[in-house]
C-alpha positions as CSV (number, residue, x, y, z in Angstrom):
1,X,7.0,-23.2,-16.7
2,X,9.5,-20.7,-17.6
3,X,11.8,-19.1,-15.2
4,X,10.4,-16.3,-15.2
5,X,7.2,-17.5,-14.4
6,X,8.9,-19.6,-11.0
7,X,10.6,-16.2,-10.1
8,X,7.6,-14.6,-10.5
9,X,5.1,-17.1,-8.4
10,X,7.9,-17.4,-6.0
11,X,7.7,-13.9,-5.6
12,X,4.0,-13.6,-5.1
13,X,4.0,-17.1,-3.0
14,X,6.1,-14.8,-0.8
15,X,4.0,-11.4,-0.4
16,X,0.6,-13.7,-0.2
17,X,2.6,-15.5,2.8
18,X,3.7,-12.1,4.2
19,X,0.2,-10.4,4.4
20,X,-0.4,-13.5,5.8
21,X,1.5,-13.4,8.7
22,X,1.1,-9.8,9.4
23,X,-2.4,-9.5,9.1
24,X,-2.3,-12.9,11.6
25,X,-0.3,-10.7,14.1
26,X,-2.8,-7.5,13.9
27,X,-0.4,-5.3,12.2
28,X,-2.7,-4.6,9.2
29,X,-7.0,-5.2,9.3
30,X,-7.9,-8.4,7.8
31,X,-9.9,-6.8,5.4
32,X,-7.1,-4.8,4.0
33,X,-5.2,-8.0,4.4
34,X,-8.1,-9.7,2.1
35,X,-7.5,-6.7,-0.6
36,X,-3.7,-7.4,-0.9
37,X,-4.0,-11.0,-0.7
38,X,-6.2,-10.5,-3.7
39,X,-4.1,-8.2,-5.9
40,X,-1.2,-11.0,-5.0
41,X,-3.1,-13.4,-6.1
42,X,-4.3,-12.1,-9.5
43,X,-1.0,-11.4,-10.3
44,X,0.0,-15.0,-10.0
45,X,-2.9,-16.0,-12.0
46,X,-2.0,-13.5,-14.5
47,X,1.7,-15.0,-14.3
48,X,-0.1,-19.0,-14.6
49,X,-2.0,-17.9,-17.5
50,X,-0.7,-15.0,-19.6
51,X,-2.9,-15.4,-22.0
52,X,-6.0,-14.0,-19.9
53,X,-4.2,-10.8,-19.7
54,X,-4.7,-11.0,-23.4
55,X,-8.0,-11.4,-23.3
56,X,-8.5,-8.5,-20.7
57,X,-6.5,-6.3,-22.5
58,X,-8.8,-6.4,-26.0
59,X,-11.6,-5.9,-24.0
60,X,-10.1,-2.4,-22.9
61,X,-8.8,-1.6,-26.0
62,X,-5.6,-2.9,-25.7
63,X,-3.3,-5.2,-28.2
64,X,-1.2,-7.4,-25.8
65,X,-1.7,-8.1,-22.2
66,X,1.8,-6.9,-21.0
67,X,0.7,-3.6,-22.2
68,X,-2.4,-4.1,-20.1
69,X,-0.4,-5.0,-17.2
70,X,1.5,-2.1,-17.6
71,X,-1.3,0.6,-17.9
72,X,-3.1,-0.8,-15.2
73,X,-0.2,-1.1,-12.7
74,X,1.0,2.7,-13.6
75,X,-2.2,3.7,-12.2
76,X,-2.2,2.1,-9.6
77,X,0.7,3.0,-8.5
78,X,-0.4,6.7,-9.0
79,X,-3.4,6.2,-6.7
80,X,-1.2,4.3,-4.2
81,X,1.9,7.2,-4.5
82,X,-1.1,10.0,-4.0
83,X,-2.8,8.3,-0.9
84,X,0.2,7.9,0.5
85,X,1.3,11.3,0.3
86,X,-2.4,12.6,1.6
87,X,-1.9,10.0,4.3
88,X,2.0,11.6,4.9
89,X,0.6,15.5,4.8
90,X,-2.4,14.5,7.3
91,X,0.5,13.1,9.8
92,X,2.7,15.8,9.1
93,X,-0.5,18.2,9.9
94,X,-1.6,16.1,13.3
95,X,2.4,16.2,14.3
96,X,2.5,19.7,14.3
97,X,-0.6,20.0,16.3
98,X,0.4,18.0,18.5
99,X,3.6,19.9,19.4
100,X,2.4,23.2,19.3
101,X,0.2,21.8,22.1
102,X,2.7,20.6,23.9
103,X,5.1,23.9,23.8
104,X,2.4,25.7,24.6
105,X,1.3,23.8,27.8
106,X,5.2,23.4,28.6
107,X,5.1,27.2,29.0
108,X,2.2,27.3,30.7
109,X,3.5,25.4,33.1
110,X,6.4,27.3,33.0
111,X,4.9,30.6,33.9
112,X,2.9,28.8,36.4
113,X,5.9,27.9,38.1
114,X,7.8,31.3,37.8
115,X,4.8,32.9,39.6
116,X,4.3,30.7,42.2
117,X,7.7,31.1,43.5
């Protein structure tokens, strides 16, 4: 093995470990947990045996399987950048809601007071 491939694998072994744990504790639903185990784990394969990326890549239309890799994890992490944004601008949206609600009913209860004095 070379040492990049043992950085690499250690890396993994770690986030495969970490979902783990924090999908154990309820911080994230299994099958999400299941999801990321499984990108975790086809990384390390991909990182045990380079040369299926090779093989993967030709069958897209690509000449080595680092470019593959590369491709593939730019769009990913697109999709993940733009769901996480949609996710950010729907909190953003609720947040705001939620405390025009609040001012508003603080000065209802506000006036309420006022006049029943």
């Amino acid at each position: 093995m070379s040492p990049i491939q043992i950085i690499l694998t250690a890396i993994f072994g770690i986030l495969i470990l970490r979902v783990l744990v924090v999908t154990r504790r309820g911080r994230i639903r299994w099958p999400r947990g299941v999801v990321w185990v499984l990108v975790w784990a086809t990384g390390l394969l991909a990182v045990w045996f380079p040369e299926s990326t090779t093989r993967v890549a030709r069958l897209i239309g690509v000449g080595r399987g680092s470019d593959a890799v590369l491709y593939l994890s730019i769009a990913l992490l697109s999709y993940l950048v733009y769901r996480l944004y949609v996710l950010l601008d729907r909190q953003e949206q609720a947040l705001t809601r939620l405390v025009t609600e609040l001012s508003l009913r603080h000065e209802a209860e506000a006036d309420e007071a006022e006049s029943g004095s």
